[in-house]
C-alpha positions in Angstrom: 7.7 -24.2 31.1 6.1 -20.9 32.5 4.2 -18.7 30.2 2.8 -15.5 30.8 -0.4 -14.4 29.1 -0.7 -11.1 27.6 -4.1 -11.4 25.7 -7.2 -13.4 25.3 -9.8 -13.0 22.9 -13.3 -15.0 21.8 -15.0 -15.3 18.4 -18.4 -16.3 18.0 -19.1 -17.5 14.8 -22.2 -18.7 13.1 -23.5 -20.1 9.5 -26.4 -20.9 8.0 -27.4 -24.5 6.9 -29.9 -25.3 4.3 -30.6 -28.9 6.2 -31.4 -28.8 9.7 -29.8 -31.4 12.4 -32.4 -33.2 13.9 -32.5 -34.5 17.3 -34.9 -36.1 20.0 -35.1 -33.0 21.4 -35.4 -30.3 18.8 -33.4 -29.2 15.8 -30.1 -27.1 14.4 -30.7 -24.6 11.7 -27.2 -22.9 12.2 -23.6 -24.1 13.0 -22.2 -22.3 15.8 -18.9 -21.9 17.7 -17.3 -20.2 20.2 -13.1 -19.9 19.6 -11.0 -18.3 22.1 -7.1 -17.5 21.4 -4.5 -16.7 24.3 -1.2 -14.8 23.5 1.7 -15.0 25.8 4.5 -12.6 26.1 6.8 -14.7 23.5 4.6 -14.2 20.8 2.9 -18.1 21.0 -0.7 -18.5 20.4 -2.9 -21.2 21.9 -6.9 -21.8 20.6 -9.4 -23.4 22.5 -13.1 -23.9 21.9 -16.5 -23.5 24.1 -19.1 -26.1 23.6 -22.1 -23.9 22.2 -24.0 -26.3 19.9 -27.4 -26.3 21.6 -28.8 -24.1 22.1 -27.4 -22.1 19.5 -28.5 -18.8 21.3 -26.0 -19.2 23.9 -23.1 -18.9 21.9 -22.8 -15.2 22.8 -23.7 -15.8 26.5 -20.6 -18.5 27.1 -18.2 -15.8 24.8 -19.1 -13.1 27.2 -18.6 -15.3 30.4 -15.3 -16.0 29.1 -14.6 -12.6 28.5 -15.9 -11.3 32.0 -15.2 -14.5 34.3 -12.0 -16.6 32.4 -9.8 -13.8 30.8 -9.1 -11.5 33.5 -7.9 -14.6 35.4 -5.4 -15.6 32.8 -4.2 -11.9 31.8 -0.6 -11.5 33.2 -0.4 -14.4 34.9 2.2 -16.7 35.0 0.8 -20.4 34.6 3.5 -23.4 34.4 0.5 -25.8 35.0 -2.6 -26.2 33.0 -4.2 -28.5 35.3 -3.5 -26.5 38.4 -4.5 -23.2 36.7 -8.1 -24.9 35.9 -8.5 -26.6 38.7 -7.7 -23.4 40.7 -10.1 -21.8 38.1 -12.8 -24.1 39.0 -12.8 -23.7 42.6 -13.4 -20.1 41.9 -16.0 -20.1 39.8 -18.4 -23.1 41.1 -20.3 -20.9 43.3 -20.5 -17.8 40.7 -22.0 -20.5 38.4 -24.4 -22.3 41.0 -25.4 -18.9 41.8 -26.1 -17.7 38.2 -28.0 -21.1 37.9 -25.8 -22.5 35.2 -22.7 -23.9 36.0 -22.8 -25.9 32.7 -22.4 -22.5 31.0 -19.0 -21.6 33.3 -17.8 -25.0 33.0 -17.8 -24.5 29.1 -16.3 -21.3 28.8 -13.6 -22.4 31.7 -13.1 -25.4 29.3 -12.3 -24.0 26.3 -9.4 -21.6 28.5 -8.3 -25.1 29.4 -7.8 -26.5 25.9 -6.1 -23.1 24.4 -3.6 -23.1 27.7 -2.7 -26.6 26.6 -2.4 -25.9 22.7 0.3 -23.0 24.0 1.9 -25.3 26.0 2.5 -28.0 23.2 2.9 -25.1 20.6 5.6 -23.7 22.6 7.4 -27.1 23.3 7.6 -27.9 19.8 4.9 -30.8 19.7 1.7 -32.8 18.9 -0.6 -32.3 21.6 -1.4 -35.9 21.7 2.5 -36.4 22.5 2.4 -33.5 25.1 -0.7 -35.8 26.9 1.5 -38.9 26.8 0.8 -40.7 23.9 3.2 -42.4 22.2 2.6 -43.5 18.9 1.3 -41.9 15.8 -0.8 -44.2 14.2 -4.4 -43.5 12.7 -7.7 -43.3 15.0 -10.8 -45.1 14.2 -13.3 -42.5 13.9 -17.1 -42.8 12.9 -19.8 -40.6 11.0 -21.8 -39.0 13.4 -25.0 -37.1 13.6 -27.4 -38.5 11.0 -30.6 -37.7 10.2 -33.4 -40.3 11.0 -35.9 -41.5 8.1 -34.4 -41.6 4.2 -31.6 -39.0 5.1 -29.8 -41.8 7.5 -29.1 -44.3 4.4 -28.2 -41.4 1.5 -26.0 -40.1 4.6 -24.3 -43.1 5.5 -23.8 -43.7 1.6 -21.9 -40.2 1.5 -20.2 -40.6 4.4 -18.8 -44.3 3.6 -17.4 -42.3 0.0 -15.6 -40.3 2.5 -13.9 -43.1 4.1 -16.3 -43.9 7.0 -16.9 -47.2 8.1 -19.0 -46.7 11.0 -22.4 -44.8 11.4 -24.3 -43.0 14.4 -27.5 -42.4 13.7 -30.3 -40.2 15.4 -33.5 -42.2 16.9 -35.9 -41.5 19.4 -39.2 -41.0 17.0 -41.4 -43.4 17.8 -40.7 -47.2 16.9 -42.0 -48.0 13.7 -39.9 -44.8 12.8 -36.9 -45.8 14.0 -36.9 -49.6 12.6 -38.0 -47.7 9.2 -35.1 -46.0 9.8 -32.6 -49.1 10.4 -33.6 -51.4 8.5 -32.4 -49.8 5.4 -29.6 -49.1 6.5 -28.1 -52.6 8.1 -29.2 -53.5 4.5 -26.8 -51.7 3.2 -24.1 -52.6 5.0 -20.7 -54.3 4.1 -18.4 -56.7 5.5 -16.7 -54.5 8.7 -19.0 -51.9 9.1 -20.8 -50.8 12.2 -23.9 -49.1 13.1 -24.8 -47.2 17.0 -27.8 -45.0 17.8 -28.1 -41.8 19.7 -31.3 -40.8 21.5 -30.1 -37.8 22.9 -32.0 -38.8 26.4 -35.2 -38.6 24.7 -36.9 -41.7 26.4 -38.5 -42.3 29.9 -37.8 -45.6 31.6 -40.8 -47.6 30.1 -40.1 -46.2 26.8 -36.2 -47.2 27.1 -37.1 -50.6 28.2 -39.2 -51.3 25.0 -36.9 -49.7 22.9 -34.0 -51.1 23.5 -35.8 -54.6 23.0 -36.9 -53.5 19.8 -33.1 -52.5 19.0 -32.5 -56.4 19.4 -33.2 -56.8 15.8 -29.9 -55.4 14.9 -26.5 -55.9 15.7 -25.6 -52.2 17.3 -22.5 -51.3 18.2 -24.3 -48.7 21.5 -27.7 -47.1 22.1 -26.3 -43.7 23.0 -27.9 -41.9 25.9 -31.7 -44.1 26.2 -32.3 -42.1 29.6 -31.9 -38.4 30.7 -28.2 -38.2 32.0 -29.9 -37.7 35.7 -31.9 -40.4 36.0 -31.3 -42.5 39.1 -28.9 -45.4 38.5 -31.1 -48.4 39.2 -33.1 -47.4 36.1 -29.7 -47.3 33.8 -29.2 -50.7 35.2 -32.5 -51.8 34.4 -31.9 -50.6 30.7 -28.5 -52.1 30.6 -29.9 -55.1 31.5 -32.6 -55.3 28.8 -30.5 -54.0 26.5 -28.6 -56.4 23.7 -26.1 -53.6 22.9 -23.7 -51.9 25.3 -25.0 -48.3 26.3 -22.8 -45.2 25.8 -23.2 -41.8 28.0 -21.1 -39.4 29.4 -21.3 -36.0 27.0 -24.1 -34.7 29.9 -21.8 -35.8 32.8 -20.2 -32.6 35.2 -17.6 -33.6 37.5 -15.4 -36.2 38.4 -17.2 -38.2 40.8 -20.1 -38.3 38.5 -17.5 -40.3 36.1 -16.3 -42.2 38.4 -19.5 -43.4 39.7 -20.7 -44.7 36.1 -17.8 -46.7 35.7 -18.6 -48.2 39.3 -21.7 -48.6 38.6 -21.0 -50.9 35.1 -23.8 -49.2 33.4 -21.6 -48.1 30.5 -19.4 -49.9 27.7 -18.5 -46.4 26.0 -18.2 -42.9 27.8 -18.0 -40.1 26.0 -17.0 -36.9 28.2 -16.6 -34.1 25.7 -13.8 -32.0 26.4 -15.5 -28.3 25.6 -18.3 -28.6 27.4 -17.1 -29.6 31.2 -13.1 -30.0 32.4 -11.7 -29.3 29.0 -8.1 -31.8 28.8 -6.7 -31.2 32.4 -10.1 -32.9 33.6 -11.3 -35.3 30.8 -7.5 -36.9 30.6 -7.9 -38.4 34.3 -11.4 -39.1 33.4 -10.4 -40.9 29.8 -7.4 -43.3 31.4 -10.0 -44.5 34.3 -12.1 -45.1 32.0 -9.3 -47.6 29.6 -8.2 -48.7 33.3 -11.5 -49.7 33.9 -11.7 -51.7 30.7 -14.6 -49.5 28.8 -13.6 -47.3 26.0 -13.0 -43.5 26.0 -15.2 -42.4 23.1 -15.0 -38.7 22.9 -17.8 -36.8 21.9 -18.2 -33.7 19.8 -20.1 -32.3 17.3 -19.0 -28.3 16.5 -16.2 -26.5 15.2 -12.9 -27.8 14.3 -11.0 -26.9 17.1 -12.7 -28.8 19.7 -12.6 -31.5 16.6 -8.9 -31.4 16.5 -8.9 -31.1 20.7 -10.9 -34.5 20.6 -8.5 -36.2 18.1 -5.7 -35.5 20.1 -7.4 -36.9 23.5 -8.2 -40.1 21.8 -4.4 -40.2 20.2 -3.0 -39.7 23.7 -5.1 -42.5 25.3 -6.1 -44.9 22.8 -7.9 -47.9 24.2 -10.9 -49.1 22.0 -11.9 -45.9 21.5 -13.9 -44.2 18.0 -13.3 -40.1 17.5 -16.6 -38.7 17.2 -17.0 -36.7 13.7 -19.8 -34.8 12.5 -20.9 -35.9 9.4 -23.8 -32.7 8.8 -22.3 -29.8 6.6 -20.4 -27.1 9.0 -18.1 -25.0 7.8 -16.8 -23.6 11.2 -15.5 -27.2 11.5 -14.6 -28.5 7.7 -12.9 -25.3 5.9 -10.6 -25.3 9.1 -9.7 -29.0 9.4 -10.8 -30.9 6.4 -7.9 -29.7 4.1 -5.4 -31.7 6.4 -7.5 -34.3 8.1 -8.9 -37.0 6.0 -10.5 -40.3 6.2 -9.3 -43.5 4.9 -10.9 -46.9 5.2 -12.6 -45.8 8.6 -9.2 -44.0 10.1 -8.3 -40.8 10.4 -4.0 -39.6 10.5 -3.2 -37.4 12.9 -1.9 -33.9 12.0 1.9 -33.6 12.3 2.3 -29.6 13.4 3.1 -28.8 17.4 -0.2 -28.3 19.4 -3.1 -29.1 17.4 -1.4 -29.6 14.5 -2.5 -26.2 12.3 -2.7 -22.7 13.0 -6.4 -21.5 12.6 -6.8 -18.8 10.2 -9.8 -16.6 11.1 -9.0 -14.6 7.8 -10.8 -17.1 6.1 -13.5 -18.3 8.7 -14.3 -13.9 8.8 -17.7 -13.8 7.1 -18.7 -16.1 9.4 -17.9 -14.1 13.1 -20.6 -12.4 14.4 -18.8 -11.0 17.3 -14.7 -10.7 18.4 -13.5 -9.3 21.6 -10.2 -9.0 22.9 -8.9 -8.5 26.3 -5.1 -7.2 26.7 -2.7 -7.3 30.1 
C-alpha cells in the first residue's frame, strides 16, 4: 500500500516533576518528549516519537532536526516501504550527522519518522501494529517496573509498583557499594514467591569497579546487571565482567548500527539486549535486530523510558517478536507517557494486554497533553 505524505509536524513537550529520576550519571527534573505526526493525502495519521530523555535540553534540538533534515524528505512523497524509505533516509543523512558531530541526534529524529510511517501503515490497513510486524497472537506481555530510585525510594517504589500489578523491579545502582547493598537488601526482603529483581548502572563503572561489583551483586539472585561498562568499552573487558559476573548482563539501549548488534550477540557477552526503537533504527531497523537476537537464543528486551508513544511503539515490538522478552515501563510519574496510555493499558499480575485499535492501538489526543507543549511546528506539501 502506497501512501503519500502531505504534512508532518513535531511537538516538544515538557512537565515538571516534584521527584527527580536519579541516575549513575546525573539526574531528571522534567519529563520530556518529542512527538511527530505524518498526514497522508487520505486523511490517515501516523505518530512517532524521538528519544529525548537525557539530556532534557535536546528535546528542541532533535524537534528541529526533524523539522529541517526528516520532513522535507517525507513531504509529497510516495513511500510503499517503511524500511526502504529509512534505510534510504539513513544513507542520506550519516555524513550530515558525522559532520554535525552527532549522529545519535539524526539517528533519533530519523527514528521517530520511522515509527509514525509504520503506525500509518498499520492504521491504514486496518490493524495492530504488532500484527502488521508479524506477530501472531494476542496474548499479554510480561513487562517490569522500571527506573527506581536507589536508597529508601527503591523499596516504597517497588511496593507501589507491585499494587499496580508489577512483578518485576529494575532498580538504579552505581553509588558506591555499601549504598547499593543498603539498597538491595531491603528490597529482596521484601519479595514474594515469583518476583524478580535486575539492576541498571547506566555505564557508570570502570573495569575494576565492574569487576568488584558485580561480585558483590553475587549476594542476590538478579535477574541482569544492566549496562556495568560504558557501551564502548572494548569487548574483552565485557567478557571479563561477564565472566565474573553471577547474573546475565543486559546492554544494547547505547548501541548504533547493525553490525554493532550483531557483534554483541557474537561476541556472547549479553543474555538480554535492549535496542530502543526511538533513539537509533526506529522499527524497520530494531525488528531485524530483535529476531537475531531470539534466533540467537537471548531475549529482546526493549528499552524505553519517555512518553507513551514510543511506550506503545515498544509494546508492539515485543508483541510482534516475543521470545523471553520483559517490556520496559517507567515506573517514575510522567504524564507525557501515563495520561496518554494508562487509561487503556493496565497491569495485571506482572502482564500487560495489548491495545486492540489498528496501529498503536489509540489515537493520541494532544488536546489534552496541550499545557504541556512548549513548541509545535508543522510542515505542509
Amino acid at each position: 500500500m502506497t501512501t503519500r505524505i502531505v504534512r508532518a509536524e513535531s511537538f516538544v513537550c515538557r512537565a515538571a516533576i516534584k521527584t527527580p529520576v536519579v541516575n549513575a550519571f546525573g539526574s531528571m527534573t522534567e519529563r520530556v518528549a518529542v512527538f511527530v505526526r505524518l498526514t497522508d493525502s487520505e486523511g490517515f495519521a501516523g505518530w512517532g516519537e524521538i528519544w529525548s530523555n537525557f539530556p532534557t535540553i535536546g528535546a528542541e534540538h532533535r524537534a528541529r532536526l526533524f523539522d529541517a533534515f526528516i520532513a522535507p524528505r517525507l513531504l509529497d512523497r510516495e513511500i510503499a516501504d517503511p524500511a526502504a524509505w529509512w534505510a534510504e533516509a539513513d544513507r542520506a543523512l550519516h555524513l550530515w550527522g558525522l559532520q554535525a558531530g552527532e549522529p545519535g541526534a539524526f539517528s533519533a529524529a530519523l527514528a521517530g519518522a520511522d515509527l509514525a510511517l509504520h503506525d500509518l501503515a498499520a492504521r491504514c490497513a486496518g490493524v495492530p501494529l504488532w500484527r502488521h510486524w508479524g506477530g501472531t497472537h494476542a496474548e499479554p506481555v510480561p513487562v517490569y517496573a522500571s527506573g527506581l530510585n536507589p536508597d529508601a525510594q527503591a523499596l516504597a517504589q517497588v511496593e507501589e509498583a507491585r499494587a499496580r500489578g508489577y512483578r518485576n523491579f529494575k532498580i538504579k545502582i552505581g553509588f558506591g557499594e555499601a549504598r547499593d547493598l543498603a539498597t538491595l537488601r531491603p528490597v529482596f526482603s521484601s519479595l514474594r514467591t515469583g518476583e524478580r529483581v535486575m539492576v541498571d548502572i547506566n555505564q557508570g563503572w570502570d573495569l575494576r569497579t565492574a569487576m568488584h561489583g558485580v561480585q558483590a551483586l553475587g549476594e542476590f539472585p538478579l535477574t541482569w546487571i544492566e549496562e556495568p561498562l560504558a557501551a564502548d568499552r572494548p569487548s574483552w573487558e565485557w567478557a571479563q565482567v561477564s565472566g565474573a559476573s553471577r547474573a546475565p548482563l543486559a546492554a544494547g539501549e547505547n548501541l548504533r548500527g547493525a553490525a554493532a548488534y550483531q557483534q554483541a550477540l557474537d561476541e556472547h557477552h549479553l543474555g538480554f539486549v535492549q535496542p530502543d526503537c526511538a533513539k537509533w533504527g526506529g522499527a524497520s531497523a530494531t525488528l531485524p535486530v530483535a529476531r537475531a537476537v531470539t534466533a540467537a537464543g537471548r531475549a529482546y528486551c526493549p528499552h524505553f523510558l519517555a512518553g507513551g508513544i514510543g511506550q506503545l511503539a515498544s509494546l508492539h515490538l515485543l508483541a510482534a517478536v516475543r521470545g523471553d522478552g520483559l517490556l520496559e515501563v517507567d515506573a517514575n510519574p510522567n504524564p507525557l507517557r501515563s495520561e496518554m496510555i494508562d487509561p487503556v493499558l493496565t497491569v495485571r499480575e506482572g502482564m500487560m494486554a495489548l491495545p486492540e485499535g489498528p496501529g498503536l492501538g489509540i489515537v493520541p489526543d494532544m488536546g489534552l497533553l496541550q499545557r504541556y507543549v512548549v513548541s509545535q511546528t508543522s510542515r505542509y506539501s
